[in-house]
N, C-alpha and C positions, 0 to 999 in steps of 0.2 A: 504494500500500500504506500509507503513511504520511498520507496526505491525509484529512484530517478528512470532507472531502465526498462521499467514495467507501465505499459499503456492501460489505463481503463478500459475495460470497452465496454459492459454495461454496469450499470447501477443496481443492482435485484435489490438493495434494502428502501429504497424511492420508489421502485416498481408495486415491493410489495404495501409498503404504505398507499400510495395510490389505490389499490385493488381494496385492502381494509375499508378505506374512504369510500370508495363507493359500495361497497356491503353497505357502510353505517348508514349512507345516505339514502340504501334502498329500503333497507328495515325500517329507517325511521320516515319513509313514504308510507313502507306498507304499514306501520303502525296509523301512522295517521288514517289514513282510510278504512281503517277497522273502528278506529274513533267516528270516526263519521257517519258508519252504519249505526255505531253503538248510540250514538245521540240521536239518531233520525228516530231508531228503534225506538228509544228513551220517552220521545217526544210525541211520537203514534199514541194516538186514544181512537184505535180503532175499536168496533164494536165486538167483531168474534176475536175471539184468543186463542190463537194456537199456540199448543206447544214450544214452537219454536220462535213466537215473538215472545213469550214469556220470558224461555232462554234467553233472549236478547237483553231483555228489560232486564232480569238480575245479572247479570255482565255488564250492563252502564252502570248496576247501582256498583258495583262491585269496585267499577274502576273510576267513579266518580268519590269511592271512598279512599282507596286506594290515593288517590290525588291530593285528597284534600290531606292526607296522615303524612304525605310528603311535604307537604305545605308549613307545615306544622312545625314538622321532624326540622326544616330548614329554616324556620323560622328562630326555632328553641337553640338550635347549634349556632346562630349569628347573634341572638343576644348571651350569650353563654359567651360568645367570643369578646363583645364588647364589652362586658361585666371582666373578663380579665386584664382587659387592655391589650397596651401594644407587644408584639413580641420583641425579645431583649435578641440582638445576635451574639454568638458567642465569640469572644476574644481567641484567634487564632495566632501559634507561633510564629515567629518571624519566619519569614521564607526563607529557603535555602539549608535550612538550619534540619538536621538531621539527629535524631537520637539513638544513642546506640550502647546498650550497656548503661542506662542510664550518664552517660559522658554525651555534652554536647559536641557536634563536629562540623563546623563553617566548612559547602564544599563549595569549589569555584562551579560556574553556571556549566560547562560543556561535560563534568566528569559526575552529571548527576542525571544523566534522561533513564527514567523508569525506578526512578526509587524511589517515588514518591510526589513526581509533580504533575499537577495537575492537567488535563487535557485543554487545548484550546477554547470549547466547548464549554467550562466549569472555572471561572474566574470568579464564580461566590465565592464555592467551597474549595480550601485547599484540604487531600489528604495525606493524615501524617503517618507516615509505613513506620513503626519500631520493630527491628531488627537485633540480634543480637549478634555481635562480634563475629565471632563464626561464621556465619553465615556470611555478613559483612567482605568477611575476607576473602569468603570464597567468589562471591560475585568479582570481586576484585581482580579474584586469580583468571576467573572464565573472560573480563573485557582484556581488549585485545589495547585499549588507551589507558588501563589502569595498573594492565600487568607486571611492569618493572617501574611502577610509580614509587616515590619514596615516603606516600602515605601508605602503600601496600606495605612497604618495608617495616613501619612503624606499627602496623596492627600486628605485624609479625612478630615483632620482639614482647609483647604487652602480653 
């Protein structure tokens, strides 16, 4: 993906969102137009009763109740929300700053892609990988810019 000598040539994770989108948008056609029998249903005072306008009528009441508990349900979650107030965000470590062994370790910006920084995508949230030494070293040992580095050398003595 990142490889200068690799072309794209198609997108499948755009493709498949697009195809989702249109599911969602036909479900929620065909929902609608079931709503629409259900309230014509609803709204019918015709004289004979069949069975299956009756069905109708408890399926409007059904989902006219249905509606209204959601109403409700989202009413009671938005004052519940402003009865707490504002959300606090949380104080995150300084970037770049790596924990390890409980020891903090300043690394310069090129000798750090995938320990821990964040995706172009996610400039809220940074996350913070703790690692333990060992481990540490060994990543150290498998990069091929970290290999005969002389912070390798220093995990090695400790």
């Amino acid at each position: 993906q990142d490889d200068e000598w690799y072309e794209q040539a198609t997108d499948v994770r755009s493709q498949l969102k697009f195809f989702e989108q249109l599911e969602r948008l036909e479900k929620q056609r065909k929902d609608e137009q079931e709503r629409e029998i259900l309230l014509k249903a609803a709204k019918s005072r015709s004289r004979q009763e069949d069975p299956e306008q009756a069905r109708l009528k408890q399926k409007a009441k059904e989902m006219q109740q249905q509606e209204l508990a959601q109403m409700r349900q989202r009413d009671a979650n938005l004052t519940a929300l402003a009865a707490i107030g504002p959300r606090k965000k949380r104080k995150l470590d300084s970037p770049g700053l790596l924990t390890i062994g409980g020891e903090g370790l300043g690394m310069s910006g090129g000798s750090q892609a995938g320990l821990g920084t964040p995706s172009p995508r996610q400039y809220a949230r940074q996350k913070i990988t703790r690692v333990n030494l060992r481990d540490f070293i060994f990543y150290m040992e498998q990069e091929r810019e970290t290999s005969h580095s002389l912070l390798l050398y220093r995990a090695l003595l400790k």
